[in-house]
C-alpha atoms as an extended CHARMM CRD file, in Angstrom:
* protein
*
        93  EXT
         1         1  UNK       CA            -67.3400000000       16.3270000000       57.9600000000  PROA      1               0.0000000000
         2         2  UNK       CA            -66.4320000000       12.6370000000       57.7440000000  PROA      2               0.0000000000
         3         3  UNK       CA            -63.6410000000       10.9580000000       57.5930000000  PROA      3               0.0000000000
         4         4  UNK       CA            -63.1750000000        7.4890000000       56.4730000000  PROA      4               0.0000000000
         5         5  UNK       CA            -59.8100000000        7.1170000000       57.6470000000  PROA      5               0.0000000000
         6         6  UNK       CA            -58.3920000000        5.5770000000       61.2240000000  PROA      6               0.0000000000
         7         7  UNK       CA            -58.6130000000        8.8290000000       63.7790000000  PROA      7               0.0000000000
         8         8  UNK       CA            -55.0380000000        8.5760000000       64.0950000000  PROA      8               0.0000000000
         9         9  UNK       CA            -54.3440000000        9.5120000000       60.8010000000  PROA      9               0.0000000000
        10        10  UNK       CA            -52.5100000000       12.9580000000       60.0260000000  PROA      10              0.0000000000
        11        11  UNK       CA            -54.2670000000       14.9770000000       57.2550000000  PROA      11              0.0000000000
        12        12  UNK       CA            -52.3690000000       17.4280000000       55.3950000000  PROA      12              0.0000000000
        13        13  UNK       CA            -53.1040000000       19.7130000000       52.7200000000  PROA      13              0.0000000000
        14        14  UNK       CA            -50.4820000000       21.0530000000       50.3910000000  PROA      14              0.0000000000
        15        15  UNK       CA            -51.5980000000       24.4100000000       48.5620000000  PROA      15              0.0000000000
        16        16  UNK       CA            -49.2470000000       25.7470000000       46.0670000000  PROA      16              0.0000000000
        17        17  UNK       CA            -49.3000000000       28.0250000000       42.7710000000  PROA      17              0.0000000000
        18        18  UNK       CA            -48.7790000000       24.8690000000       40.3500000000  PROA      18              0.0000000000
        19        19  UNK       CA            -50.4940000000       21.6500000000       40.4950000000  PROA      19              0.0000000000
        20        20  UNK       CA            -47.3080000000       19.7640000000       39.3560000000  PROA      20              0.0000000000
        21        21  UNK       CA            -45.6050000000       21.1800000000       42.3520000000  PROA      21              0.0000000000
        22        22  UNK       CA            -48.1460000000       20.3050000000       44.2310000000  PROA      22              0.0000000000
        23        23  UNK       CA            -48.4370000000       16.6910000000       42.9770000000  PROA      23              0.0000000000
        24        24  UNK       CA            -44.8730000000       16.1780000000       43.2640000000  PROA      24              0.0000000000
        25        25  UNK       CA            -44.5920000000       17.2640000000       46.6930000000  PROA      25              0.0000000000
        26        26  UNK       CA            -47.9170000000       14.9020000000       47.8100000000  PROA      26              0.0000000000
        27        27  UNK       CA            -45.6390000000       11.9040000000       46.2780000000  PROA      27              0.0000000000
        28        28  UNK       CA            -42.9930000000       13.0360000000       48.2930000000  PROA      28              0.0000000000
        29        29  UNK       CA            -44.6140000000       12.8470000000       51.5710000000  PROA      29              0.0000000000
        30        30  UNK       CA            -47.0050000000       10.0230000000       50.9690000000  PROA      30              0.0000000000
        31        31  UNK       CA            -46.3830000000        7.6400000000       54.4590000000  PROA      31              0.0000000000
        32        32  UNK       CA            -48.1850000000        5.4230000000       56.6990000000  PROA      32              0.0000000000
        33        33  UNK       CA            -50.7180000000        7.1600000000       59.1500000000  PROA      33              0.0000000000
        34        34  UNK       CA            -50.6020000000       10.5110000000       56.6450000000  PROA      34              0.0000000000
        35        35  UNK       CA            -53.3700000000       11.5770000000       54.5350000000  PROA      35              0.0000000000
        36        36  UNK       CA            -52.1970000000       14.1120000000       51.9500000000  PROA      36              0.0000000000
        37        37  UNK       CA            -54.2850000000       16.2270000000       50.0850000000  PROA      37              0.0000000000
        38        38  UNK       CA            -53.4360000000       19.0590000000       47.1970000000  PROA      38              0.0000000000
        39        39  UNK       CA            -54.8120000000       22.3700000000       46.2690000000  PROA      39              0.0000000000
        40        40  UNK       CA            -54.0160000000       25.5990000000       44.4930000000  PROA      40              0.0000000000
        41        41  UNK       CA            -57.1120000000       27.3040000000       44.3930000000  PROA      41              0.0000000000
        42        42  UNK       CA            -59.2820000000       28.9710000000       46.9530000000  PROA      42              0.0000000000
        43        43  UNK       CA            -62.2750000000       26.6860000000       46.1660000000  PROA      43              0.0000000000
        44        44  UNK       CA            -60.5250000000       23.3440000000       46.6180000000  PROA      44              0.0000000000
        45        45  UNK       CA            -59.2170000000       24.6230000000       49.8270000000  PROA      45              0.0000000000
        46        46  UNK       CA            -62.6970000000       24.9920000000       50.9380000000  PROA      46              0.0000000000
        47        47  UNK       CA            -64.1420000000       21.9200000000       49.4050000000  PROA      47              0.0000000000
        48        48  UNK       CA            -61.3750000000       19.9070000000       51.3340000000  PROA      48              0.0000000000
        49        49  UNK       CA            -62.5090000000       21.3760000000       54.6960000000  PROA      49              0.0000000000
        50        50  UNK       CA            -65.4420000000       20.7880000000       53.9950000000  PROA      50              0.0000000000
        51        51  UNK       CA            -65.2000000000       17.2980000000       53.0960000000  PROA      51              0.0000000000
        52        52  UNK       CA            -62.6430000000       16.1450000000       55.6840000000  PROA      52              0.0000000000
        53        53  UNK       CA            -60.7670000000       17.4670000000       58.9500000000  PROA      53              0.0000000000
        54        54  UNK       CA            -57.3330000000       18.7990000000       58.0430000000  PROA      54              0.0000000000
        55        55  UNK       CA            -55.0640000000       18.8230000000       60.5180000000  PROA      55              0.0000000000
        56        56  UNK       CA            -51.9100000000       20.8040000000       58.9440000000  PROA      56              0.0000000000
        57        57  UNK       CA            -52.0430000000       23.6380000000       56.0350000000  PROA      57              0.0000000000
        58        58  UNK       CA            -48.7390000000       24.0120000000       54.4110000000  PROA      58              0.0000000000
        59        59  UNK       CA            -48.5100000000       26.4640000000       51.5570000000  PROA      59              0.0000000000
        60        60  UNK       CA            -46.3260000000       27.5130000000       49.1500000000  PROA      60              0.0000000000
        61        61  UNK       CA            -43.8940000000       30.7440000000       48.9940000000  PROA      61              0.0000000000
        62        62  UNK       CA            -44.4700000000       31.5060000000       45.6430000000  PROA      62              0.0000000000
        63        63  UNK       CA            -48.3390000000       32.0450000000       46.0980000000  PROA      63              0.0000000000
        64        64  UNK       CA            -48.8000000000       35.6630000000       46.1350000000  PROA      64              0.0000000000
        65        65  UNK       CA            -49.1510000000       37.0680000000       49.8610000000  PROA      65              0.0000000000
        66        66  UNK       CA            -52.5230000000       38.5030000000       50.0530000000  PROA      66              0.0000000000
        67        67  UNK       CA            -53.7340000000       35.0440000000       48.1820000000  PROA      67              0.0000000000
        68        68  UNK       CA            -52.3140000000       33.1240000000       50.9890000000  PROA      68              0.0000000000
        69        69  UNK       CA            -53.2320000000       35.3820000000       53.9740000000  PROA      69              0.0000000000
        70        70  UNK       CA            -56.3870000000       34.9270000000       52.1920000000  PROA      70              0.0000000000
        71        71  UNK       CA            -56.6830000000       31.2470000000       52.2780000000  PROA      71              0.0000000000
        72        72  UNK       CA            -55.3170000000       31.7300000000       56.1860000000  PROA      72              0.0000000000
        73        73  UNK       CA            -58.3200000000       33.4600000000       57.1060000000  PROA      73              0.0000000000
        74        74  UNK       CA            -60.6250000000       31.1370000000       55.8810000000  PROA      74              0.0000000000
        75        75  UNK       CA            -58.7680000000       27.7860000000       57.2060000000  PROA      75              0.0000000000
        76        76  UNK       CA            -59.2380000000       29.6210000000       60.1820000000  PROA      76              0.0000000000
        77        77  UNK       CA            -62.5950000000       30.2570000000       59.9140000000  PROA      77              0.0000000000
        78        78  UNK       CA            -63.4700000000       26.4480000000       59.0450000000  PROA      78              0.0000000000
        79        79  UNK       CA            -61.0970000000       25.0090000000       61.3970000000  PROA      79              0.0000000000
        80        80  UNK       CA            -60.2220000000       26.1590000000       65.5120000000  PROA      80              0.0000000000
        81        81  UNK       CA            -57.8880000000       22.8860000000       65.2830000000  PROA      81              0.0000000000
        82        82  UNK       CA            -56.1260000000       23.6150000000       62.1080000000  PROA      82              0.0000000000
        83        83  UNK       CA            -52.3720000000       24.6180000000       62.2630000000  PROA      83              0.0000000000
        84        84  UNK       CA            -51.0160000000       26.7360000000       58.8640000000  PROA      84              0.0000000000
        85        85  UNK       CA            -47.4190000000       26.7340000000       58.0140000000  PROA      85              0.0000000000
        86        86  UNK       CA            -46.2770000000       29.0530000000       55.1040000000  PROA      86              0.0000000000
        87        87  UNK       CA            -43.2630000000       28.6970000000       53.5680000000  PROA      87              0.0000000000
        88        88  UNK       CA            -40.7910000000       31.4020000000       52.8030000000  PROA      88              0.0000000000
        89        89  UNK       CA            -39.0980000000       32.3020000000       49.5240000000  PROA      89              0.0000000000
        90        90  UNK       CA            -35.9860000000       31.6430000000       50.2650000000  PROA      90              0.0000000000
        91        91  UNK       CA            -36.4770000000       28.0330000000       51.8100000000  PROA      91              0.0000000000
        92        92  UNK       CA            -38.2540000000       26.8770000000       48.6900000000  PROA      92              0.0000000000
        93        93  UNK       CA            -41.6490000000       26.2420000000       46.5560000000  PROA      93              0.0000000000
């Protein structure tokens, strides 16, 4: 993994169920010293760990359950440093 950012820089990745949800929500937190990626499938998960060190996971209530205990298990598995924050339906996308 490289990553051609400072060290001190916070990456996040954003999975959701629609890109434009997605997209939206990467404007929305776009800040000095944080790194936001997006997915919404299983393979761009894994082709952003393995392109870069992600820091936090945050994903999307409206992905179906078993999808994102899915994606869980394998952040997990690329990542001992990783921390994965789900959403809940009734908080939001």
């Amino acid at each position: 993994m490289t990553n051609t950012v400072e060290t001190n820089t916070i990456r996040v990745l954003l999975v959701g169920r629609e890109q434009i949800v997605v997209d939206d929500a990467m404007r929305q937190l776009r800040m000095r010293d944080i790194e936001v990626f997006g997915s919404t499938t299983m393979e761009a998960v894994q082709a952003t760990f393995a392109r870069v060190q992600i820091d936090h996971v945050i994903m999307g209530a409206r992905i179906e359950l078993e999808d994102r205990l899915d994606i869980a298990r394998e952040i997990f598995r690329a990542s001992k440093t990783t921390t994965v924050h789900m959403k809940d339906p009734t908080s939001g996308p």
